[in-house]
C-alpha positions, 0 to 999 in steps of 0.5 A, spaced: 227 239 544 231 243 549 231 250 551 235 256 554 233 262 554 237 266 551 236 262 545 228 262 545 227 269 547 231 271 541 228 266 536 222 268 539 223 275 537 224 273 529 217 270 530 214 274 532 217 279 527 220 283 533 226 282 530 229 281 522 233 276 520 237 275 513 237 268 510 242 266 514 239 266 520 233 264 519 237 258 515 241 257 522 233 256 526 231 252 521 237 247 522 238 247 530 231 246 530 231 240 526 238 238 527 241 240 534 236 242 539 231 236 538 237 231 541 236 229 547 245 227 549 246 234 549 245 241 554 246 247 555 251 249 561 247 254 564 252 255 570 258 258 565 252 261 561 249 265 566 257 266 569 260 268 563 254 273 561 254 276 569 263 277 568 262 280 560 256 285 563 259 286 570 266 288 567 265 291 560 258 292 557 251 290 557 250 284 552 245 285 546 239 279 545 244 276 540 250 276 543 247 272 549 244 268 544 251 266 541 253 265 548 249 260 550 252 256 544 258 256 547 256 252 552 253 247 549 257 240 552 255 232 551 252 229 557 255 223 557 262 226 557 265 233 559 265 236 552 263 242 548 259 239 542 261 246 537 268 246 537 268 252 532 264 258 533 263 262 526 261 270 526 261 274 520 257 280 521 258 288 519 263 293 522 261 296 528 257 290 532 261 289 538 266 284 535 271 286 539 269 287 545 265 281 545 272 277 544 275 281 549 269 279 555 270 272 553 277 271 552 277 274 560 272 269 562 275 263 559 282 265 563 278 267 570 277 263 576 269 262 574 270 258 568 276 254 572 279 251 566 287 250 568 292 252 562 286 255 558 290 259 554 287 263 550 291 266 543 287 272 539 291 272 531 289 277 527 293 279 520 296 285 524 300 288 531 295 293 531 288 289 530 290 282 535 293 287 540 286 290 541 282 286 545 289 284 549 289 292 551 282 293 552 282 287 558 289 290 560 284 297 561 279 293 564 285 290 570 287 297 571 282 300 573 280 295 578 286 294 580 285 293 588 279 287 586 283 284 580 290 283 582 288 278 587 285 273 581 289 276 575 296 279 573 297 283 567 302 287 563 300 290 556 301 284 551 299 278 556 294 278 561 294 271 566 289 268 571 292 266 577 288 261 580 288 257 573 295 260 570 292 261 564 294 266 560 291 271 554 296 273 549 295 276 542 300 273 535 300 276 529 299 272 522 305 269 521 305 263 520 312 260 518 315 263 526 308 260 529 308 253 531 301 251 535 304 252 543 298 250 548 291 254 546 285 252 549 282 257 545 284 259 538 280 267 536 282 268 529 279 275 528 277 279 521 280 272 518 277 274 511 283 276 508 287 270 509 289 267 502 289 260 505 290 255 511 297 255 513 296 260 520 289 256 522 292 250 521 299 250 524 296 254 530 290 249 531 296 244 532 297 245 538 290 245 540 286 238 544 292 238 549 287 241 555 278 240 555 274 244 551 278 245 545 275 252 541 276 256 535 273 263 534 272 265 528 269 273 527 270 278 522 266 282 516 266 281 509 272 281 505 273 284 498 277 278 496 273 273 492 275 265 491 279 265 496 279 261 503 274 265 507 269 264 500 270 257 500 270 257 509 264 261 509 260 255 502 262 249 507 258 254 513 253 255 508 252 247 507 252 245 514 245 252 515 242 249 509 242 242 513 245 235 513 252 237 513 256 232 516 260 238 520 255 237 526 261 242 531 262 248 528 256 254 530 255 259 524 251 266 526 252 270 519 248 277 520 249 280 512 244 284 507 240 279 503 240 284 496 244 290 494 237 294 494 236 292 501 241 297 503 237 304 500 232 301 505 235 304 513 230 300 516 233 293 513 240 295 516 238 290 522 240 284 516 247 285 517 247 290 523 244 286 529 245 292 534 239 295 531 233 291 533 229 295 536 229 298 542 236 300 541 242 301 546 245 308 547 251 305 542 246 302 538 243 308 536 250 312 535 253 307 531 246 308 526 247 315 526 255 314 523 252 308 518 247 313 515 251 320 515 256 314 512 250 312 507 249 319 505 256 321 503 256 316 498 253 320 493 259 325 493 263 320 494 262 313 490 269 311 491 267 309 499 262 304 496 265 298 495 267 298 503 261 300 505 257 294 502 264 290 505 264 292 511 257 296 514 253 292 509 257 285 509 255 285 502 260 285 498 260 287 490 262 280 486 266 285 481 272 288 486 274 292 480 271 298 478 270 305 474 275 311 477 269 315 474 263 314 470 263 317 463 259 322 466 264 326 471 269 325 465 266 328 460 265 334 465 273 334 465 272 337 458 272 346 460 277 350 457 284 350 460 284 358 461 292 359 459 292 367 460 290 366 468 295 360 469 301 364 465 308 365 471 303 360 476 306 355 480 305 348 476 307 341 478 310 337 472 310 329 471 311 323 466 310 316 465 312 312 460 312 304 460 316 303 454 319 308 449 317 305 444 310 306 445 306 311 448 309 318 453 305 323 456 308 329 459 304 334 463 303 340 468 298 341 474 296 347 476 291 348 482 285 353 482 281 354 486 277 347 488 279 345 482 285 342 479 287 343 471 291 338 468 295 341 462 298 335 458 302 332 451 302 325 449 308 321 444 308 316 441 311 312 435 307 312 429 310 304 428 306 301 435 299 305 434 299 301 427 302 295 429 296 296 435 291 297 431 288 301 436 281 303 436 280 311 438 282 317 432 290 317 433 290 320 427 285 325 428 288 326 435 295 328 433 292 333 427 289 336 433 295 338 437 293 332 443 300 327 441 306 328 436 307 322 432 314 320 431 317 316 426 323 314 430 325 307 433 323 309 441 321 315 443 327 320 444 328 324 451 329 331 447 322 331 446 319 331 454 325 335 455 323 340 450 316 339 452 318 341 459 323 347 458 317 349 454 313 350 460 317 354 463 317 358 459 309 359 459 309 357 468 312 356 473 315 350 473 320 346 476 318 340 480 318 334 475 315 327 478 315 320 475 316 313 477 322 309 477 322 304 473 323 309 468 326 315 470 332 314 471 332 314 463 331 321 462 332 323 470 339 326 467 338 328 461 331 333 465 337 334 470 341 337 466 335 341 463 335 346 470 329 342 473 328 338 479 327 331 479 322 327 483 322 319 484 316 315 486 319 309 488 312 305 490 307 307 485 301 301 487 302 306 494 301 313 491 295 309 488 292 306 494 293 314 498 290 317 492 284 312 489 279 316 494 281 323 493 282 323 486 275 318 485 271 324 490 274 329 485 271 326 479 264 326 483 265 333 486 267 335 478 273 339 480 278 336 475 279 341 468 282 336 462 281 341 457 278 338 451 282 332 451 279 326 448 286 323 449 286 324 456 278 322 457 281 315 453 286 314 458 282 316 464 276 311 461 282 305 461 283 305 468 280 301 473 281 301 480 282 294 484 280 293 491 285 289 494 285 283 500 286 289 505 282 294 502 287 299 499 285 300 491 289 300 485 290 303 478 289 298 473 289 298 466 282 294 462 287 291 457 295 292 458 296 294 450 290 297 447 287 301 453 293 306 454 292 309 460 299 314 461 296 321 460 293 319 467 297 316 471 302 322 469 295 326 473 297 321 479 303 322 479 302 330 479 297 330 484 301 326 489 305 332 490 300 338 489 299 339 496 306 339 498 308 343 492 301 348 490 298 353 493 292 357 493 294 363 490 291 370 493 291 377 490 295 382 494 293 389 495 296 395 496 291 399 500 289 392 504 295 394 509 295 399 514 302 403 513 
């Protein structure tokens, strides 16, 4: 059996219950225990172990048990010849634990006189400018500060930093595959690659690896939201190799992740995802645990941040990325009257959606209150289609109520939402008409015509994306006023919100025929401009000013 240690200290400090290890760690001990450290053809390089620990400590921060641990790894090289035994290092670990900092202390060591590597170009990839050039930029930082000392072993600028004595360079690309070819890395960093869709950028910029010693990739990220892409059939092939017996014997895989989505109400087992929080804990280590439990506490007015929370600071992913706008509870409290005297000569916001003329049309006004936010609103639709679509809801009894009007028509007629418009008009004070353009422009003239102003929403999915998180805390927060509309409450119950691959959410309907949803996308849209367009109204006072 080897030693090092970093790697036994840290070890030691689970088995003696000093730290908590999610299954995955404890997978991984298992398997370096019974697969890697029990080798007598490898070692540990405790000299570029102890230089590299020495330059990251020295330059940018102190190192946590864990890091150390990882960076002994890293050095982990065949004794016969001069080659590192993992090829790739694997981290998947909760936002906040110093990822970046460590692949910023590393790429500068890989670079400098100490590690002694000519041409070890290090390249950090990420899906964006602002995300690969971090790290880059906080290395440049580290140079301008130290200039006098550090101008006679490196050279810098804000995109490239080189280490004279080896001419290594260290450089930031961003993830566009198809006008990257694999150039002369020595060291590959792919970081937050869950949102890859498939292998193409890791593939065509590890092409050009191999061409100088010590060949590595560095994976390192947090959970996605995407699920049964790349990152979930990467992260199975690091599942099988913890497990045991695989034969990807190069590839070093340290997953830090919650075990069960009931481990997170308990802030004790934080540590499972969160590293840094194995006590005792650094200055920064407590810090980021108070902004995780005020993160942790606001999810109770705010549960629309779960789904990221779980991703990112839990590493826990929900399986299912799709879910409800609002739990029926917060939309039966939509249902309060609609005080139509009071809101009589008020500012309104009008907006419409309509996917076909031949099926459904809702029109509406939106008016702000206080806190809250009334939505006033009509629907159409063609009495043809709701037979035709065998609906299930009371279509019939809804109509009767005053909620739609039924037509007989072959499509639905733009006098009909000009009228509805005019009619508003004449009750508030309206002006502004928002709808999208996939359909507007249908009745965009026609409304015009009418004296009113016509907005265009020219990319619905991002208005979605911008609004998702308000509009989910304003049902938790029960500041929305629908009126006692069951229609509206329909519309609303068919929309569920997708968390996409880059975290932003989107509307999207439960069933594309059935489950009509356009009375609330009207809302959205509405919404979309009410900070612009609505203003908190005060009564003026005469005697209030001093004459």
């Amino acid at each position: 059996m080897i030693h090092q240690k970093y790697v036994d200290d840290y070890i030691g400090a689970w088995k003696s219950g000093r730290v908590i290890f999610n299954q995955e760690r404890i997978d991984l001990v298992k398997q370096l225990e019974t697969e890697v450290l029990i080798r007598d053809d490898i070692y540990f390089d405790e000299e570029q172990i102890e230089q590299c620990i020495n330059f990251i400590e020295k330059w940018y921060f102190p190192l946590e048990p864990f890091q150390k641990f990882i960076i002994a790894f890293i050095f982990l090289k065949f004794k016969s010849r001069d080659k590192l035994f993992y090829k790739d290092i694997v981290i998947v670990i909760a936002r906040g634990n110093g990822k970046n900092g460590l692949i910023s202390g590393l790429s500068d060591y890989f670079i400098s006189p100490g590690h002694g590597i000519e041409g070890y170009n290090v390249d950090v990839v990420a899906n964006s400018e602002d995300q690969a050039e971090t790290s880059v930029k906080e290395v440049y930082n580290v140079k301008e500060k130290n200039k006098s000392l550090m101008k006679r072993f490196f050279s810098w600028t804000k995109t490239k930093i080189v280490g004279k004595s080896t001419l290594s360079e260290f450089k930031f690309r961003t993830s566009n595959a198809d006008t990257k070819d694999g150039g002369r890395p020595g060291c590959l960093i792919f970081d937050e690659w869950h949102i890859y869709e498939d292998t193409k950028l890791i593939n065509t910029l590890s092409s050009g690896l191999g061409k100088v010693k010590h060949r590595r990739r560095i994976y390192i990220s947090t959970n996605g939201h995407v699920r049964g892409g790349f990152f979930d059939k990467f992260i199975e092939q690091c599942l099988e190799i913890l497990r045991g017996g695989s034969k990807r014997k190069n590839r070093f895989v340290f997953i830090c992740k919650m075990d069960s989505k009931e481990e997170v109400d308990n802030p004790e087992m934080w540590e499972k995802a969160n590293p840094m929080f194995s006590k005792p804990r650094s200055p920064y280590a407590e810090e980021l645990f108070d902004t995780i439990m005020d993160e942790y506490l606001d999810l109770e007015d705010d549960p629309s941040g779960r789904p990221e929370f779980m991703a990112k600071r839990m590493n826990l992913p929900q399986e299912d990325n799709t879910v409800k706008v609002a739990s029926w509870e917060d939309i039966l409290a939509t249902n309060r009257p609609i005080p139509h005297e009071d809101l009589k000569g008020k500012t309104c916001i009008g907006a419409i959606d309509f996917s076909f003329i031949k099926d459904f049309t809702a029109c509406g006004v939106l008016f702000k209150q206080g806190d809250n936010y009334i939505w006033d609103s009509h629907q159409f639709a063609r009495r043809d289609f709701v037979k035709e679509a065998n609906l299930k809801p009371p279509i019939e009894e809804w109509a009767n109520d005053g909620l739609l009007t039924l037509l007989d028509g072959p499509v639905i007629d733009i006098k009909y939402m000009v009228d509805y418009f005019c009619d508003m008009r004449e009750k508030y004070g309206l002006n502004t008409i928002i709808g999208d353009t996939f359909r507007l422009d249908i009745v965009k003239q026609a409304l015009e015509e009418a004296g009113f102003h016509v907005l265009y929403i020219r990319n619905p999915h991002a208005v979605y994306a911008k609004l998702a998180p308000r509009i989910e805390t304003l049902f938790a927060q029960k500041r929305i006023i629908f009126g006692d509309n069951p229609l509206m409450r329909w519309n609303t119950n068919n929309i569920v919100v997708k968390v996409k691959n880059d975290g932003n959410k989107d509307f999207l309907k439960k069933d594309e025929v059935r489950r009509k949803t356009d009375g609330f996308i009207a809302f959205v849209y509405a919404l979309w401009q009410a900070d612009n367009l609505l203003k908190d109204e005060v009564e003026f006072f005469l005697d209030a000013i001093d004459f």
